[in-house]
C-alpha positions as CSV (number, residue, x, y, z in Angstrom):
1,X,19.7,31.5,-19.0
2,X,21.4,30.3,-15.7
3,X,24.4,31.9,-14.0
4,X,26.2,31.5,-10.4
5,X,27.6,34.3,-8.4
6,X,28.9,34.7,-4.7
7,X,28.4,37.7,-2.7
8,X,31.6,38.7,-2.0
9,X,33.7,42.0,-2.5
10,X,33.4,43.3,-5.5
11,X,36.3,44.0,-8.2
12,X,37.5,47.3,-9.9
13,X,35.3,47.4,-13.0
14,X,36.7,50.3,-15.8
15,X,33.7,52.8,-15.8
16,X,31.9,53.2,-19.1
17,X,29.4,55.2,-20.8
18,X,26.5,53.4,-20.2
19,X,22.9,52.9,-22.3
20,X,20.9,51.2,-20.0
21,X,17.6,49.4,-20.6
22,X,14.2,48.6,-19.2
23,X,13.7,45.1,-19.7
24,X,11.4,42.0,-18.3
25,X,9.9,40.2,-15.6
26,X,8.6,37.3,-14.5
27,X,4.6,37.2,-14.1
28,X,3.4,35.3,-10.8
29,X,0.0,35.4,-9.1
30,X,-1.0,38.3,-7.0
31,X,0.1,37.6,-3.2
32,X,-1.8,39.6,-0.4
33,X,0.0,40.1,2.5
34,X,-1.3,40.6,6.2
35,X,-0.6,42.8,8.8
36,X,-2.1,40.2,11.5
37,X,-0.3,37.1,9.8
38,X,2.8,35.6,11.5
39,X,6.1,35.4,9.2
40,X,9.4,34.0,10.4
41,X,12.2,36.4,9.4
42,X,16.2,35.8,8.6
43,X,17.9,32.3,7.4
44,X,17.1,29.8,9.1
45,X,17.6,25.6,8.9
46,X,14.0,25.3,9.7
47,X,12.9,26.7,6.7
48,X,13.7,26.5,3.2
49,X,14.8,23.4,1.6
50,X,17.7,21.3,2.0
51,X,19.0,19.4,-1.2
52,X,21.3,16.7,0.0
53,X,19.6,14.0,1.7
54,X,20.5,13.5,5.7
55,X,21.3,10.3,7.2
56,X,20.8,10.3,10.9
57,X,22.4,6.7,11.1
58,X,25.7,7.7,12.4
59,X,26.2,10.3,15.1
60,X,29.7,10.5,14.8
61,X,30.1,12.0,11.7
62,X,29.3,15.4,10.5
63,X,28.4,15.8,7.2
64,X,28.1,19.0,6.1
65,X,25.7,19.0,3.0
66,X,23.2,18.2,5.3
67,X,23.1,21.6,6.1
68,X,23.2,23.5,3.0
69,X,19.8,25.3,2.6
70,X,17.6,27.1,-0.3
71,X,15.9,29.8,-0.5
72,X,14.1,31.2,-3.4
73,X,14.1,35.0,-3.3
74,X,13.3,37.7,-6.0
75,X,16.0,40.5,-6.7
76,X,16.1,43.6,-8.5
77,X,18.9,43.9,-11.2
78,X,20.0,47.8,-11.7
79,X,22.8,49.1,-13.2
80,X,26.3,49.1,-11.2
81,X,26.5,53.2,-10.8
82,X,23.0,53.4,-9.5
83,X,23.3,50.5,-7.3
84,X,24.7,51.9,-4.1
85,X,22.1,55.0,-4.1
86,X,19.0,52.6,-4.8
87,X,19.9,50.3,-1.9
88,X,20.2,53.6,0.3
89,X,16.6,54.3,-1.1
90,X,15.4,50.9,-0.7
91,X,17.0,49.5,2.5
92,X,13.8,48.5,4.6
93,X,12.6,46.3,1.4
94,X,15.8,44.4,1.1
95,X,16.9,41.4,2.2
96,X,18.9,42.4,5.3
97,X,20.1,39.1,6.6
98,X,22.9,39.1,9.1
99,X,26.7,38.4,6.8
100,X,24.9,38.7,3.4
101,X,25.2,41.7,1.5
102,X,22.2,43.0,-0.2
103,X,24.3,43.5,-3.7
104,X,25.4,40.7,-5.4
105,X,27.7,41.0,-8.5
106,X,26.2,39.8,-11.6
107,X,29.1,37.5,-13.4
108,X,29.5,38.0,-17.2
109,X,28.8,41.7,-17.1
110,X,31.5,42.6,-19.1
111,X,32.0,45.3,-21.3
112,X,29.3,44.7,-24.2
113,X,31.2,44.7,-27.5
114,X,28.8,46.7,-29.8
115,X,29.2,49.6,-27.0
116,X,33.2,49.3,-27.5
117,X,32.9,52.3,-29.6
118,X,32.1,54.3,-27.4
119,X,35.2,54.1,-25.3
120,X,36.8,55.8,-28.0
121,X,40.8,56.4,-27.7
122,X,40.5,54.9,-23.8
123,X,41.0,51.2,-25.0
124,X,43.1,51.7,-28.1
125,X,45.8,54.2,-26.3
126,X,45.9,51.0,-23.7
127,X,46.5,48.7,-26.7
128,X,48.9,50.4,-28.8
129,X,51.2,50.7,-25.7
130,X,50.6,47.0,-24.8
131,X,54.0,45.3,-24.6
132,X,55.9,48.6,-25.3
133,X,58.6,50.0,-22.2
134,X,60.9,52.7,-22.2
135,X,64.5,52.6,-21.6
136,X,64.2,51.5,-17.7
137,X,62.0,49.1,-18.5
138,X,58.7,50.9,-17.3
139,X,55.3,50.7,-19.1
140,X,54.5,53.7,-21.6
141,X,50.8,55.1,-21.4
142,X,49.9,58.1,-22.5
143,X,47.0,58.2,-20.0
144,X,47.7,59.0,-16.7
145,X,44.6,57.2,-15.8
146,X,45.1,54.2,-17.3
147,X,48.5,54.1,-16.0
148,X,48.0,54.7,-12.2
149,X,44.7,51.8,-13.3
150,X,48.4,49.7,-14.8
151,X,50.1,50.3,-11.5
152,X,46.8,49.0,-9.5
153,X,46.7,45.6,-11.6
154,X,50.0,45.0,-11.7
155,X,50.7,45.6,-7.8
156,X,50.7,41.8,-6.3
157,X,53.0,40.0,-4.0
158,X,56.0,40.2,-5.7
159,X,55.8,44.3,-5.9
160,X,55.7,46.4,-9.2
161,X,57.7,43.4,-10.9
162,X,57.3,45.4,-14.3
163,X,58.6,49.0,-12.9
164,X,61.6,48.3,-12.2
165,X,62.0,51.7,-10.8
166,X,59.0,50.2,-7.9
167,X,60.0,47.1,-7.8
168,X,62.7,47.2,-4.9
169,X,61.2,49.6,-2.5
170,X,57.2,48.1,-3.3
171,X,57.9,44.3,-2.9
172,X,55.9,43.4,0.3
173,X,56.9,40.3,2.5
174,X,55.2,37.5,1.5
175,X,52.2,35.7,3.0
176,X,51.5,32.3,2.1
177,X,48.4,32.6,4.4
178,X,47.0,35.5,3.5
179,X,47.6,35.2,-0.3
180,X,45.6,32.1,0.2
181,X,42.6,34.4,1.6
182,X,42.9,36.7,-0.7
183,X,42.2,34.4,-4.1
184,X,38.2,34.6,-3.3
185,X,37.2,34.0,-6.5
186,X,38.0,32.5,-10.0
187,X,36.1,31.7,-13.0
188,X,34.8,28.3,-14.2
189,X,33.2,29.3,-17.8
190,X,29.9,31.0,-16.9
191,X,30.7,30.9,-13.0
192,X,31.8,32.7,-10.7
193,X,33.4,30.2,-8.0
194,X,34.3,31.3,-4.3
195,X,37.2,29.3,-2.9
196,X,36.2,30.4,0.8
197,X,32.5,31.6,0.1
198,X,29.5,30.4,2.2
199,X,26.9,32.4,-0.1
200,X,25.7,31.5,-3.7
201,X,23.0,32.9,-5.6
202,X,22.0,31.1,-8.8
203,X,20.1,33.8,-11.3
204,X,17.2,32.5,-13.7
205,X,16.8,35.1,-16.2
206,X,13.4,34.1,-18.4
207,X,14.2,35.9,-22.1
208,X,10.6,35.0,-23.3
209,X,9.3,38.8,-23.5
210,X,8.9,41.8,-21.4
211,X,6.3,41.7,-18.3
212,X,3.6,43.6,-19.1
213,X,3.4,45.3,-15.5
214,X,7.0,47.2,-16.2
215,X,5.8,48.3,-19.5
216,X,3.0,50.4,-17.6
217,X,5.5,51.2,-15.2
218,X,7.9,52.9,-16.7
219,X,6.7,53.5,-20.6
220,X,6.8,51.5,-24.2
221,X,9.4,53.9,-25.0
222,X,12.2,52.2,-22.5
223,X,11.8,49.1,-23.0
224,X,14.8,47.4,-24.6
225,X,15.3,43.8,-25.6
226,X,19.1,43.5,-24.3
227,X,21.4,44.5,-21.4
228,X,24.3,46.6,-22.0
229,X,27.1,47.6,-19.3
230,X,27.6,46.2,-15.9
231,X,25.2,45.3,-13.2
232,X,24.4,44.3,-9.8
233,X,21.6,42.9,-8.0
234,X,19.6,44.0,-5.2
235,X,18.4,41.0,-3.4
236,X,14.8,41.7,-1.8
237,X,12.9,40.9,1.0
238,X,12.1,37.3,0.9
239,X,8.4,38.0,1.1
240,X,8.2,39.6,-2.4
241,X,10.1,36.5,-3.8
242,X,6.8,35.6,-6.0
243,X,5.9,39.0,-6.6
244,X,5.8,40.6,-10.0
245,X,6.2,44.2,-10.7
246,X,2.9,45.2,-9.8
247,X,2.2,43.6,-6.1
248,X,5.8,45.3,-5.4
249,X,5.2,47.9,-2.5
250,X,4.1,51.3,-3.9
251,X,7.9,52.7,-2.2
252,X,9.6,50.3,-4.9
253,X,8.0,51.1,-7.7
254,X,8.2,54.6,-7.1
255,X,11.9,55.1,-6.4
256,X,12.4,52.9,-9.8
257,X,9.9,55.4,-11.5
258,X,11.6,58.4,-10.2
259,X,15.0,56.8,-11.5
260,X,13.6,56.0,-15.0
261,X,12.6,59.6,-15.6
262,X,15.9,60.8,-14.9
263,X,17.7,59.0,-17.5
264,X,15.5,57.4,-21.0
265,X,18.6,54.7,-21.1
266,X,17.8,53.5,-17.4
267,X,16.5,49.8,-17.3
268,X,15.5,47.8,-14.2
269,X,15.0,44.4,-14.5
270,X,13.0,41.8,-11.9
271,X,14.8,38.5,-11.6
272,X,13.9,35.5,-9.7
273,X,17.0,33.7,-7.7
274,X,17.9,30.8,-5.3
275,X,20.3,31.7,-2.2
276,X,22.3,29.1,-1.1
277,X,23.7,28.8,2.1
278,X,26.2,26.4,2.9
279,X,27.3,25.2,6.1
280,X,30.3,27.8,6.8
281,X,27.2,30.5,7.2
282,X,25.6,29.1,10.0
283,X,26.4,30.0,13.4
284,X,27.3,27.7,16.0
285,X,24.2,27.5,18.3
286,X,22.0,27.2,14.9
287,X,24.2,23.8,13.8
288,X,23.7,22.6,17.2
289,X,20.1,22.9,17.5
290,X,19.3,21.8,14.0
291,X,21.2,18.5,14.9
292,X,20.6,17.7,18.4
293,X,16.8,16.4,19.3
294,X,14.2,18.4,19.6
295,X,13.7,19.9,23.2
296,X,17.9,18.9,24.5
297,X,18.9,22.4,25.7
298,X,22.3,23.4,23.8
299,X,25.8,23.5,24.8
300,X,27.0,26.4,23.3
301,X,29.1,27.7,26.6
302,X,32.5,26.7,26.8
303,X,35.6,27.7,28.8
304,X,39.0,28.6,26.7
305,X,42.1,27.6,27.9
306,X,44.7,28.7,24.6
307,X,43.9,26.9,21.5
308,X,42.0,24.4,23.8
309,X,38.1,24.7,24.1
310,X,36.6,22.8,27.3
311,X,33.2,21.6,27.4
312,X,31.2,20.4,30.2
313,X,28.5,18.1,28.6
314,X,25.2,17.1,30.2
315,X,24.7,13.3,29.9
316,X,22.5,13.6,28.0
317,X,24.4,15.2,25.2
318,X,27.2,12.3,25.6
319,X,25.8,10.4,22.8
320,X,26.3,13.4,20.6
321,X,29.9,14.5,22.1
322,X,31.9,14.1,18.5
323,X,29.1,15.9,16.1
324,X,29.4,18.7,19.2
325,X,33.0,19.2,19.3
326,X,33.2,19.0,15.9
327,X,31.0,21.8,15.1
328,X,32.5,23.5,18.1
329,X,35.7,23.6,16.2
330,X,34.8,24.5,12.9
331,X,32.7,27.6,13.9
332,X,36.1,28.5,16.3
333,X,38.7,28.4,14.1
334,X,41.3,29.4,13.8
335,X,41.4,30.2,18.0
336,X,40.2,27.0,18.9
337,X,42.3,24.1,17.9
338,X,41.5,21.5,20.5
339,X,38.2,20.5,21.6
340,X,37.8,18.5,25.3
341,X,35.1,16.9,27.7
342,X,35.5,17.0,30.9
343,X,34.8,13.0,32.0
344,X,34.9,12.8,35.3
345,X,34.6,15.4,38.7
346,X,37.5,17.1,40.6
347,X,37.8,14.5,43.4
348,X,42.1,13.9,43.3
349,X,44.4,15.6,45.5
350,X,45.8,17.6,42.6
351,X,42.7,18.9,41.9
352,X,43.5,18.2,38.0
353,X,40.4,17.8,35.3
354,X,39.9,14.1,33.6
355,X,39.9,15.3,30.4
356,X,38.6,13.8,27.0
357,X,40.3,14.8,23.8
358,X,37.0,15.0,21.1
359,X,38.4,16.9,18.0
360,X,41.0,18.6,16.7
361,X,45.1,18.0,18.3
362,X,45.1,15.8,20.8
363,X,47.7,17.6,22.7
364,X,46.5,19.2,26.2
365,X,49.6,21.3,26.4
366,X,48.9,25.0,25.5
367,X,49.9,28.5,26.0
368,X,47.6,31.2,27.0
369,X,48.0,35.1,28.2
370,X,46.4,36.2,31.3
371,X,47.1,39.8,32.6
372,X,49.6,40.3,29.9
373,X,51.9,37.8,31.0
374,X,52.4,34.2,29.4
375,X,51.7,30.7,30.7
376,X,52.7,27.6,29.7
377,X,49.4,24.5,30.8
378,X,49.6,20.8,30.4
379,X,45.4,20.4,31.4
380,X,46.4,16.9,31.6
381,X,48.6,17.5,34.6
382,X,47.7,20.9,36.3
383,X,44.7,22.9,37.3
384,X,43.1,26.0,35.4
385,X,41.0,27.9,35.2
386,X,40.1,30.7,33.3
387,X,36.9,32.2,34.9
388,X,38.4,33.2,37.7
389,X,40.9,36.1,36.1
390,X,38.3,38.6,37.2
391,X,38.9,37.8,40.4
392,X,42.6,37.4,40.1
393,X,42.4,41.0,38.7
394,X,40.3,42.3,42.2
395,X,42.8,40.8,44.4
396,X,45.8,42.2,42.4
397,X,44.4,45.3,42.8
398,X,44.6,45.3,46.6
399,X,48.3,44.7,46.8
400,X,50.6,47.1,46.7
401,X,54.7,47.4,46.5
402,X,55.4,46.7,50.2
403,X,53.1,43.8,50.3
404,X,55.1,40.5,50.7
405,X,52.2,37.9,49.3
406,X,52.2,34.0,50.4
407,X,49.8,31.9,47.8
408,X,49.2,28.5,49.8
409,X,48.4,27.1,46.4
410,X,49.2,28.5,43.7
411,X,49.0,26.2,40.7
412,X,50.7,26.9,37.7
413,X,50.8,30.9,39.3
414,X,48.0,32.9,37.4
415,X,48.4,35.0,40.7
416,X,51.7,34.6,42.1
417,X,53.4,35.7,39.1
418,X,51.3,38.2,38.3
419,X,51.1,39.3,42.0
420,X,55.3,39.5,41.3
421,X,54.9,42.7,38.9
422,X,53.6,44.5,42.0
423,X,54.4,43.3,45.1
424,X,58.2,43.0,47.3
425,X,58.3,39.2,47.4
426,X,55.8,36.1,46.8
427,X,55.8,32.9,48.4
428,X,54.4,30.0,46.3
429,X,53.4,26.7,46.9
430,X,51.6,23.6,45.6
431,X,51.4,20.3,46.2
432,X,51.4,18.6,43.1
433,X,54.8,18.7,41.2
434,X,53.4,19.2,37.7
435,X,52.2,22.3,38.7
436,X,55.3,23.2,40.3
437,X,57.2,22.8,37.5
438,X,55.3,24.5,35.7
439,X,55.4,27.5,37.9
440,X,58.7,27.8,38.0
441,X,58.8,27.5,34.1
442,X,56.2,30.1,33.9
443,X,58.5,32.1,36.3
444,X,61.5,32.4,34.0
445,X,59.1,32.9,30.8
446,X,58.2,36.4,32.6
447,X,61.5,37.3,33.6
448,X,59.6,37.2,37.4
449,X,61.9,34.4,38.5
450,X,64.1,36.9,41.4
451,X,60.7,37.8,43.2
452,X,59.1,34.3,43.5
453,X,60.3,31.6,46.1
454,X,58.7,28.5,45.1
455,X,57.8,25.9,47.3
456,X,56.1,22.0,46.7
457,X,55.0,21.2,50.2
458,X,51.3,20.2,51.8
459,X,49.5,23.6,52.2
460,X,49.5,22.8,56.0
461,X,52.7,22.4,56.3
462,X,53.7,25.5,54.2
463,X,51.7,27.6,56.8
464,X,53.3,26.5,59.7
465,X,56.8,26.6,58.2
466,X,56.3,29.6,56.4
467,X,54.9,32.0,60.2
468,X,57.8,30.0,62.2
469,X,60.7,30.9,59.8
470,X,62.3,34.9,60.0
471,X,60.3,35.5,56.8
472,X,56.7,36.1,59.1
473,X,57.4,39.2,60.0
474,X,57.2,40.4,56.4
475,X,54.1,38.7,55.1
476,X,51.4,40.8,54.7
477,X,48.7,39.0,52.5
478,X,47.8,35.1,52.4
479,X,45.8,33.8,49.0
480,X,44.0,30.3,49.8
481,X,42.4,29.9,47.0
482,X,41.1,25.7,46.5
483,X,37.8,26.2,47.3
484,X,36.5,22.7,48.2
485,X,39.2,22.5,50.9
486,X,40.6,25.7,51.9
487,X,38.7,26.2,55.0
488,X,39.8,23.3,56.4
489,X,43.1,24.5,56.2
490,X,42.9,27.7,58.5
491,X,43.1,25.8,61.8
492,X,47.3,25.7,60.4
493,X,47.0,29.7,61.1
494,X,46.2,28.4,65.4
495,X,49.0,29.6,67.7
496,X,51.7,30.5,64.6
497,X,52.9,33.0,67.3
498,X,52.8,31.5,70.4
499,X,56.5,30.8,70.7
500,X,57.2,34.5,70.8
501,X,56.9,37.0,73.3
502,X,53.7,38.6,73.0
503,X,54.9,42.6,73.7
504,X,57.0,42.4,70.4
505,X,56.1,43.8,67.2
506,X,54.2,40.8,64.8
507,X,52.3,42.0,61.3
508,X,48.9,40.1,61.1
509,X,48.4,39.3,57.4
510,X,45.3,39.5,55.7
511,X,43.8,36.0,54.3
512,X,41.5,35.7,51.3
513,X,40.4,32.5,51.3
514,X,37.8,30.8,49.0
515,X,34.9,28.5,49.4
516,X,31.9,26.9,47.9
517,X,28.3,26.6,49.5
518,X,25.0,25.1,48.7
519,X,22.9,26.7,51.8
520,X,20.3,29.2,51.3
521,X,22.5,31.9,52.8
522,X,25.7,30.8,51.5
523,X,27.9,34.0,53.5
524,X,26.2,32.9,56.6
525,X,27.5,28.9,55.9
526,X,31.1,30.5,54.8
527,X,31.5,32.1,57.8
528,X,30.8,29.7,60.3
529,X,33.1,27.1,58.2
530,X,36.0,29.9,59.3
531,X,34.7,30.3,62.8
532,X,34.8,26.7,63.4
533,X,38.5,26.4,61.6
534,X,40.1,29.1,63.4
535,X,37.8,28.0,67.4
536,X,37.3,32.0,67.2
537,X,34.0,33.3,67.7
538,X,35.0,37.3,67.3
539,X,35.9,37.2,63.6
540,X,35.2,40.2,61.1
541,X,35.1,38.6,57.9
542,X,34.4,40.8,54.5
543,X,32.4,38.2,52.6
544,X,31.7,38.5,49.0
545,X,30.4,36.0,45.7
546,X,32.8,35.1,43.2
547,X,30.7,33.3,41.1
548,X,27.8,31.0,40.5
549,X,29.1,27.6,39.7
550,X,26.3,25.5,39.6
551,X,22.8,25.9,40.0
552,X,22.7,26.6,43.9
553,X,26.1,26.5,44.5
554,X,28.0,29.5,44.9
555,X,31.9,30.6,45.3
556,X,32.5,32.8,47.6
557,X,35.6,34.8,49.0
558,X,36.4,35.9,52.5
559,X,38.9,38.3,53.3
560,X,39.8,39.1,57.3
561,X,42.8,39.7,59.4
562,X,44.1,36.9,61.4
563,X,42.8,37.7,65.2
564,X,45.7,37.8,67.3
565,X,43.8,35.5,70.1
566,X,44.2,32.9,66.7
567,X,47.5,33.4,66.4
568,X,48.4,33.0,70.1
569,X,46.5,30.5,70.6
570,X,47.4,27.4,72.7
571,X,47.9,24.6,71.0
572,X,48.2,22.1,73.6
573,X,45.0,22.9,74.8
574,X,43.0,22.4,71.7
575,X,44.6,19.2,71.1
C-alpha cells in the first residue's frame, strides 16, 4: 500500500476512543554502527538521489527538478494522542533536520467505520440537527461541543455566514493573498497534495505479516492485524532507515515497551518511507554550490537597495550570472524583486553604478527606508549605498539642534535629510542633477523640505561660495563624503577667511571627510592626503575605519577642525 503526505500543520481531527494495535515491520539485515566511522548528517544535494535527469547544456536556464532529492528513511507510526509525548521521549533519535518537522500526518486516517459505534450519541446528535435552524436562522445542536466545533468549521472569510446573529460583526476583510497561503493542502484520491509544500514523504506499508522482532517486543497478545483511529508518524534518524525492530537503539525500544504496558490496545508500527525534497527547501548557498563548479567560491553576499538585490560577480562567475540571479531571487522573495550586476567600475563624475538588469523587473527605480524616513532611487541615475547607514547613524549622532550642517555631496540625501530631523539648517549639494532631483523629491516625501537648501554646483565651488556668503558664520559641521575624491577637495577650505578682519568672531566647522587607502598603515596615508590638501603641517585629525572594501583597501573617516592658519591662508602666495 502506497500513500503521499506533506509535513505541514496539521488539521483539527474529532477525538475518538481509540483501540489501538501492535502491528508489523519490515525485516532488513542487521546494521552495525561505529563510533570511529564518519557519517554526514542533515539534507544535503550531495547525497541521496536525484530522479530527474540534469542537463548541464544550457547555463541559462534553471531547472528546478534537477534539484529534487531522495532520501529513504525509516519512521515510527504511533497513534495521534501519544505522538507529541513520544517525540519528547525520543527527540535525540529523530530526524531533526533544519524546516522538517519530525511528525508527519498520515493521510487516510479517518475515523474507522467498524469503531463508529463507539462514538455513540456524538455523531448522530450532529446528524439529526444537520440542515435544521431555528427561527434566526442559527444552527441547532444540542451539544455545546459540537457546536462551538460548528462555529470553528464554519468560520472562513466571509465570517459566520450561517449565524446570522455572527455574521455582521465576524466578517473579516478579505485577503486574496493570504487566503491563497492559507489553502496548503487538498486531496487527490489517496493524496494528500501541498499547493506550497517543499516536503513529501511517500509511505510503503508491506501488509505481508507481522515482524517477528515486535512480536517479542511487545507480546503475542497485542498484535493486531489492522489499524484503527488516527495516526502520525515519527520520522527517525536517517541512520536506522534499514533497521528493523531489533537493531533499534535499546532507548527506542524501551520507551515503546514502556508505552505498550500502559495500554493492551497500544500498537506501534515500523514503516519504511522516502523524503522528498524539492527545490523550494534548499537554501540559497546550497543551490549555488550544487550548481556552480566544483572549487568556484560562492556568491552568496549581496547589497539591498529596496526590492533591488545588487551583486558584484567575480569573472569568473559571469558565465553563470542568470542561473545566479535566478536562484538569488527565488530564495528572496518576496523582498527581492530585482536582481542586478554591477558591469563596470565607478570611474564617471557622477559616481553612478553600470548596472546589469539579470532577473526579475527590470526597473532600477525603487524605494527603500533608511533611519525611518523614505527614499525614492533610480540606481540607474544616482549613487547608493546601503552599507554605509552605520556610519550615517555615528555621524548623526554627533549633531545636535544648533548645528547648521553643509553636505558637499550629498546624493539622493541619506544624510542631509536625515541630518534635517536634528539639526537648525542643512546645506546640500551635488553635482549630478539626477541626484538632485531626487533629493529634493525625497525632501518633500519627509515633510523636511523648510530645513534643507539644496544646491547642484561643483563641490569646489559650493565651498567657496557657501564660507564667502553671510551663511559662514553659522555652519558648524562639513560632511565630504565621496571617498575616491574628497581629499582633493580640501585645498577649497585655503584662505575662506582671508577677506575678513582677523579680530572678529568666525566659527571653525568641523569636517568629516572620507577616503580610501591601499598602504599598509592606511591612517598614516589618510592623513598626509589632508596635510598635503590643506599645505598645513599642524593638523589634529581623529582618524577612524569605516569599512573594509576590498581586500587591502580600506575606508576610512577623518574628522578635524579647520586650523585657522588654513582658513587665513594667503592665497596668492600658494598660487
Amino acid at each position: 500500500m502506497m500513500s503521499n503526505l506533506f509535513l505541514k500543520p496539521q488539521l483539527h481531527l474529532l477525538p475518538i476512543p481509540s483501540k489501538f494495535i501492535f502491528s508489523h515491520t519490515f525485516n532488513k539485515p542487521s546494521i552495525t554502527f561505529s563510533t570511529t566511522a564518519s557519517f554526514s548528517y542533515g539534507p544535503s544535494l550531495h547525497k541521496s538521489t536525484n530522479p530527474h535527469h540534469q542537463n548541464d547544456d544550457d547555463v541559462d536556464i534553471l531547472n528546478e527538478q534537477t534539484f529534487t532529492r531522495v532520501f529513504n528513511l525509516a519512521a515510527l507510526r504511533v497513534p495521534s494522542a501519544e505522538c507529541s509525548s513520544l517525540e519528547n521521549r525520543l527527540r535525540g533519535h529523530l530526524l531533526n533536520w533544519p524546516r522538517i518537522r519530525n511528525i508527519a500526518r498520515v493521510p487516510g486516517d479517518e475515523i474507522d467505520p467498524s469503531i463508529a459505534p463507539l462514538l455513540g450519541q456524538q455523531i448522530h446528535a450532529e446528524d439529526d440537527n444537520k440542515g435544521k435552524s431555528d427561527e434566526n436562522g442559527d444552527f441547532l445542536i444540542s451539544s455545546s461541543v459540537l457546536y462551538r466545533d460548528k462555529l470553528a468549521k464554519t468560520f472562513n472569510t466571509r465570517g459566520y455566514v450561517n449565524f446570522r446573529n455572527l455574521a455582521k460583526i465576524s466578517r473579516p476583510k478579505r485577503n486574496k493573498k493570504n487566503e491563497k497561503e492559507g489553502e496548503f493542502v487538498e486531496v487527490e484520491g489517496n493524496k494528500r497534495v501541498g499547493k506550497n509544500g517543499y516536503v513529501e514523504v511517500e509511505v510503503v506499508e508491506e501488509e505481508n505479516g507481522v515482524d517477528e522482532g515486535l512480536r517479542k517486543l511487545i507480546g503475542e497478545e497485542f498484535v493486531i492485524s489492522k489499524w484503527r483511529g488516527s495516526t502520525r508518524l515519527l520520522l527517525l534518524d536517517e541512520r536506522y532507515k534499514n533497521c528493523g525492530v531489533e537493531e533499534l537503539p535499546e532507548a527506542i525500544k524501551a520507551v515503546l515497551k514502556e508505552y505498550a504496558e500502559k495500554s493492551t490496545t497500544l500498537t506501534f508500527e515500523l514503516v519504511r518511507c522516502k523524503l522528498t525534497l524539492f527545490y523550494d527547501y534548499w537554501q540559497m548557498n546550497e543551490i549555488l554550490e550544487a550548481m556552480l563548479p566544483e572549487g568556484m567560491i560562492v556568491p552568496t553576499a549581496f547589497e539591498t537597495v529596496g526590492h533591488i538585490a545588487h551583486l558584484n560577480l567575480r569573472e569568473e562567475h559571469l558565465p553563470y550570472k542568470k542561473l545566479i540571479a535566478k536562484v538569488v531571487l527565488d530564495k528572496n522573495k518576496p523582498k527581492i524583486r530585482t536582481v542586478a550586476n554591477k558591469i563596470d567600475s565607478i570611474d564617471n563624475e557622477y559616481r553612478t553604478m553600470q548596472l546589469e538588469v539579470l532577473a526579475g523587473n527590470h526597473s532600477l527605480v525603487t524605494t527603500l527606508t533608511e533611519n525611518g524616513l523614505r527614499f525614492h532611487v533610480d540606481l540607474a541615475k544616482v549613487y547608493w549605498n546601503s552599507r554605509l547607514g552605520t556610519e550615517r547613524q555615528r555621524l548623526l549622532s554627533g549633531f545636535t539642534r544648533n548645528d547648521v550642517v553643509c553636505d558637499v555631496f550629498s546624493g539622493v540625501g541619506p544624510l542631509a535629510i536625515s541630518a534635517a530631523k536634528i539639526v537648525k539648517r542643512v546645506y546640500a549639494n551635488d553635482l549630478n542633477p539626477y541626484a538632485v532631483e531626487y533629493l529634493e523629491r525625497n525632501s518633500v516625501l519627509n515633510k523636511l523640505e523648510r530645513k534643507i537648501k539644496v544646491f547642484n554646483m561643483d563641490g569646489r565651488r559650493f565651498i567657496k561660495a557657501m564660507f564667502a556668503s553671510d551663511k559662514a558664520h553659522s555652519i558648524t559641521q562639513v560632511v565630504m563624503n565621496l571617498p575616491n575624491d574628497a581629499a582633493e577637495f580640501l585645498d577649497a577650505f585655503r584662505g575662506i577667511y582671508k577677506d575678513r578682519p582677523k579680530d572678529g568672531e568666525f566659527t571653525f566647522p568641523m569636517i568629516h571627510v572620507y577616503g580610501f587607502s591601499k598602504a599598509e598603515d592606511p591612517e598614516f596615508n589618510f592623513h598626509e592626503r589632508i596635510r598635503i590638501a590643506l599645505l598645513e603641517v599642524a593638523v589634529n585629525v581623529d582618524m577612524r575605519r569605516v569599512r573594509l572594501v576590498a581586500p587591502g583597501k580600506w575606508m576610512l573617516c577623518a574628522s578635524f577642525i579647520l586650523p585657522k592658519s588654513v582658513a587665513f591662508a594667503n592665497t596668492a602666495v600658494d598660487a
